[in-house]
N, C-alpha and C positions, 0 to 999 in steps of 0.2 A: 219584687223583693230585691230589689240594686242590693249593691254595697255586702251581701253576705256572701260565706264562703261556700263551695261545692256541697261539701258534708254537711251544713245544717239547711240548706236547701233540701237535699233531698231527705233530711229527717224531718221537714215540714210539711213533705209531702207525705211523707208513710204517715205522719200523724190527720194528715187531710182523708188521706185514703180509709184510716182504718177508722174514723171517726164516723166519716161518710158510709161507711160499711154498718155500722152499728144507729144511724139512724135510719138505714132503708131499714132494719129488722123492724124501728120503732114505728115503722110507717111515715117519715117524714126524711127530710131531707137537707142539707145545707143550705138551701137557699128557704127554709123555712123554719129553721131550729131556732128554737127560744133561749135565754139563759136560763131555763130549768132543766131542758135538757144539756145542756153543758155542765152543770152541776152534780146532775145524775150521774154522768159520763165520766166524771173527773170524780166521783164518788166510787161508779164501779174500778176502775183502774187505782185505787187505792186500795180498794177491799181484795184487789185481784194480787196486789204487794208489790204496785210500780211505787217507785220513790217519788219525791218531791220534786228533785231535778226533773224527773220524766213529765212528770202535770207543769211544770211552769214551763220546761218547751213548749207543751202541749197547748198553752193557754197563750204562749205567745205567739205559736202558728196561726190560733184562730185570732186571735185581736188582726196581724198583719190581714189574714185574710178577708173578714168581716169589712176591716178600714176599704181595701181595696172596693169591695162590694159599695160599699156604702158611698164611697166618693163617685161612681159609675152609676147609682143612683138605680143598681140591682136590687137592696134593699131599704126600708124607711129606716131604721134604728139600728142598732149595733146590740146584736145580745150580749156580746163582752163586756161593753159600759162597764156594769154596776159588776160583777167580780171580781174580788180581789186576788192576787197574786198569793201563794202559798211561800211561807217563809220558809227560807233556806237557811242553815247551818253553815256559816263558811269552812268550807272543807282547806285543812292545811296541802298543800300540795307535797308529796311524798318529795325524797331529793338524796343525795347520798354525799358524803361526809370528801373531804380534798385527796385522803386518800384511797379513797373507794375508788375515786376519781383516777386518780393516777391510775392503779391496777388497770380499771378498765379501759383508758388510754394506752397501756403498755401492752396488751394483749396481741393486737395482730402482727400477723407475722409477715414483714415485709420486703421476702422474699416472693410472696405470690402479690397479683396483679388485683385479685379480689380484693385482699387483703390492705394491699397497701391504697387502696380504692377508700374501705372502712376506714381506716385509721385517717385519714384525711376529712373526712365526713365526720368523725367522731371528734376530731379536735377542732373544725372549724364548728360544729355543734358547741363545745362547750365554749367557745372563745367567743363565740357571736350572739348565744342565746338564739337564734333561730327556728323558727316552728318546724317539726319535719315535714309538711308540707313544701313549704319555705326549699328546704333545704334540697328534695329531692329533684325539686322543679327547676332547681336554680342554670341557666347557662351560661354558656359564655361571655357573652355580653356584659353580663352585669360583675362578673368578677374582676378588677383592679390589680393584677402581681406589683406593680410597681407602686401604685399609692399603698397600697396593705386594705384595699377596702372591697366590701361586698355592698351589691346594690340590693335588695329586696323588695319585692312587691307582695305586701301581707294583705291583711282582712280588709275590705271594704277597697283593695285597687290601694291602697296608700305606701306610696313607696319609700324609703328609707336609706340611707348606708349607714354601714356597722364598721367599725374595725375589727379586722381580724386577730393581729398580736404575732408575733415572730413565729411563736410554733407552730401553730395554726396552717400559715401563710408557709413555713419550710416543708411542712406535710403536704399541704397544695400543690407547691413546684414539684415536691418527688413523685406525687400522683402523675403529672404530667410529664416529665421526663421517664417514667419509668411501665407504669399503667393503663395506661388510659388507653395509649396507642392499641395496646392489646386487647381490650373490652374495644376499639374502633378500628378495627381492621382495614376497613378502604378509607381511615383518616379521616369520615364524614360526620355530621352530628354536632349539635351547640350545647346537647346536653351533656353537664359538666361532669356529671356520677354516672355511666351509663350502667347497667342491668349487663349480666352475662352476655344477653340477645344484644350491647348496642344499643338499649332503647333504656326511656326514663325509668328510673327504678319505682314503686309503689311505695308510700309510707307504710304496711304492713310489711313488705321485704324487708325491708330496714329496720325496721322493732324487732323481727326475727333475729338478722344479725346484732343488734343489740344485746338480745335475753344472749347468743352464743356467748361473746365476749363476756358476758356477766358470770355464765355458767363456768369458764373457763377461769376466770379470775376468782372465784369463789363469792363472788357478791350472790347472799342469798335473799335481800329483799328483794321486793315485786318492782320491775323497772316498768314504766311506760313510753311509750316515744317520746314521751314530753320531761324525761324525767333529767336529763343534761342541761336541757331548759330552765327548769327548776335549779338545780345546783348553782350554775350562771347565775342567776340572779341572786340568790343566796350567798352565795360566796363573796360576788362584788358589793354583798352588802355589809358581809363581816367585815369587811377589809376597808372599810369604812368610805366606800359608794355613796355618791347622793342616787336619794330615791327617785328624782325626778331625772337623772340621766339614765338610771336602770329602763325607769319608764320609756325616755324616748328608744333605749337600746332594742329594748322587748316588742316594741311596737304598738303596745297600749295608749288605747286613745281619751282613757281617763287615767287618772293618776289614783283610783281607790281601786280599782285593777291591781294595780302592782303592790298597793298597801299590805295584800294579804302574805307579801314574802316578808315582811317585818316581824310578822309573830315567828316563821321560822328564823330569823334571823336575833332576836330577844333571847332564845334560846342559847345561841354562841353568847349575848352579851350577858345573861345571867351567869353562867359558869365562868366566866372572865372573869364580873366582879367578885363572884364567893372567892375566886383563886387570888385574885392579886390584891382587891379592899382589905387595908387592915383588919376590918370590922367584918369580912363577909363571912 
């Protein structure tokens, strides 16, 4: 399975796993399971109140898997063939408004070395679109102070540069003249964010300090790590973005990927027209 990320690998396994657990009950096995037991399967885990997103993972671990099987010439036929894929709902991705944004930009306090750590991570976050993945992992190497550019390596190994943008990139030097040194006590390390310990931080660390900053700012919607993400691409669409530079910015490797920030972004163009069309 080349080309995917850490996280849905190993959700293709717990889906292997537990799959494979529920046919030794049936007496059978993955190397013998039919499309009716898959349909069973993907029948109980509905009646059980998994969502839709959860079975179409599910259905796309085994198709990968099956294929694998089936090329190695483990099995004759491919039970996934003939099933079809469970329709999905496109979900708008949540995102918060320019000045939501600011607040939670303005928040840390950069007089500590944590802090002004966040705050450089939280603006190169909104200025680059960056996955926190992306972001946590990032070092040395790939950051540019004099071009204003970051280099990335996202989903599937495919690498990128982004501009960063003046704030952004003036947050980044103060991290480094100011912070860093101290999260890197004997000066060692390429990681560019380090963890209290000197070491790369987790993308759960960081949603945590995210919800603080929110908490602090009084943003009471529900933030996710991806959610500055979100705004980025939204905002550079109000401000009238081509969709297909959003696209290369974001990292997406089809362009109907990114299409799904145009309904949020409809929403700014609807209230613009009621407000300023003579007729709205």
């Amino acid at each position: 399975m080349r080309g995917l990320a850490d996280n849905t690998l190993e959700a293709y396994r717990s889906d292997l796993r537990h799959y494979s657990a529920w046919l030794s009950g049936q007496g059978s096995s993955l190397l013998l399971a039919d499309s009716e037991q898959i349909r069973d399967y993907l029948a109980l885990r509905y009646a059980q109140g998994k969502a839709r997103s959860s079975g179409a993972r599910l259905l796309s671990s085994l198709r990968r898997f099956y294929r694998y099987l089936l090329l190695g010439q483990r099995i004759a036929k491919d039970p996934c063939a003939l099933i079809e894929s469970p329709k999905l709902a496109r979900k708008l991705p949540g995102t918060l408004s320019e000045a939501q944004v600011e607040a939670l930009l303005a928040e840390p306090n950069e007089d500590d070395p944590l802090e002004i750590r966040d705050k450089a991570m939280l603006e190169l976050l909104y200025a680059t679109g960056l996955r926190v993945t992306e972001l946590v992992s990032l070092d040395m190497s790939g950051i540019s102070l004099r071009q204003g550019l970051v280099r990335v390596t996202g989903k599937g190994g495919k690498e990128r540069l982004v501009p960063m943008g003046e704030v952004a990139l003036e947050a980044l030097e103060r991290f480094f003249a100011r912070g860093r040194a101290e999260l890197l006590p004997q000066g060692q390390g390429e990681v560019v964010f380090p963890s209290r310990r000197g070491q790369q931080m987790t993308r759960q660390t960081f949603w945590h300090r995210i919800k603080l900053y929110a908490l602090r700012a009084g943003i009471d919607c529900n933030i996710s790590p991806h959610t500055l993400r979100h705004a980025f691409a939204t905002h550079l669409l109000n401000h009238g973005a081509d969709l297909r530079v959003v696209q290369l910015l974001l990292g997406h490797s089809s362009l109907s990927t990114t299409q799904i920030y145009t309904h949020v972004a409809k929403a700014r163009l609807a209230a613009l027209h009621s407000e300023h069309h003579p007729r709205g």
